[in-house]
N, C-alpha and C positions, 0 to 999 in steps of 0.2 A: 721789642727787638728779639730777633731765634738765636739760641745757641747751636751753635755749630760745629759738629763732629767729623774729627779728620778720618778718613777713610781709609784709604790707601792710593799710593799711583794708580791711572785708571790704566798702566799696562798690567796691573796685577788682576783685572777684572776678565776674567776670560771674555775672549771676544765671542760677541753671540750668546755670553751668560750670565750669570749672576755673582754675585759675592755676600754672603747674609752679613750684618750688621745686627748686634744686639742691642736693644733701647731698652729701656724703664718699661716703656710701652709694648715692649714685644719684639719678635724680628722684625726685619725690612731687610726687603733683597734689593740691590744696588746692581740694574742691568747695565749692561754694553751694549749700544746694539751695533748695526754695523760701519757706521759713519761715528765712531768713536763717540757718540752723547750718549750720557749718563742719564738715568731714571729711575727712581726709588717710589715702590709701594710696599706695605706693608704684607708680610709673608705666609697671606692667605687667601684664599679664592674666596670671593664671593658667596658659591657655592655651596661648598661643603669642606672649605678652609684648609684647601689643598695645599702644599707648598710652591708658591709659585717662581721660589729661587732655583726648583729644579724642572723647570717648564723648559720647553724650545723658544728660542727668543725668534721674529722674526719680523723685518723691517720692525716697529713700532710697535710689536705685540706681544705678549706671552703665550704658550699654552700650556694652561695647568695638566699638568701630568696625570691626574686621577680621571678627569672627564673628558677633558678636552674643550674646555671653556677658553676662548681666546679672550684676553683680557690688553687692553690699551694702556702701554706705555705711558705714552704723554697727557692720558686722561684719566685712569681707572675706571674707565666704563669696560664691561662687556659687551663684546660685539654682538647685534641679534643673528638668531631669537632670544637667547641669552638675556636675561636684565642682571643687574649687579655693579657692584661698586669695590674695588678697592681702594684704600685711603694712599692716597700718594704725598710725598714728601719732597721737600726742593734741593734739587743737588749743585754742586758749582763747581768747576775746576780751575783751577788757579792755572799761575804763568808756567809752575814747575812740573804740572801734571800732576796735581793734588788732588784727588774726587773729595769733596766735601758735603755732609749732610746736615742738611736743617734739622731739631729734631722737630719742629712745627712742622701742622699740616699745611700744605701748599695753599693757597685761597683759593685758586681757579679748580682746583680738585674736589 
């Protein structure tokens, strides 16, 4: 069973961007993107461990700020050529508008 870490309202999540979250295990950025669903990976690029809570969100994607590494939302894959992986995390929003984090890694991720 995950424990579950309240977040905040997902209006406090800038639309289009992040909100970092500190874990045990490190950051995690907790995106918006534009159809209001929430996505949580962990707040490092693949790459060269850029911060991806201050990337450009866009539909379903990030771009890390240092390279330019476009990075999947609802996957943690890097888009090609790119290979890479971000660890993603399971989020959920309640009836009240509650973003909530798993602090477990997603399985499908």
């Amino acid at each position: 069973m995950s424990e579950w870490k309240k977040v905040c309202n997902v209006s406090e999540i800038p639309f289009l961007g992040a909100r970092v979250v500190q874990t045990a295990e490190g950051d995690v950025a907790v995106f918006r993107s534009n159809g209001d669903e929430v996505f949580a990976l962990h707040d490092k690029c693949p790459h060269k461990g850029g911060p991806l809570s201050q990337g450009i969100v866009a539909g379903k994607t990030v771009t890390c700020p240092l390279h330019g590494w476009k990075i999947g939302l609802d996957t943690g894959d890097a888009e090609a050529p790119d290979e890479g992986h971000a660890s993603c995390l399971q989020t959920k929003i309640d009836a009240a508008g509650i973003v909530w984090l798993s602090l477990a890694e997603r399985p499908a991720c």
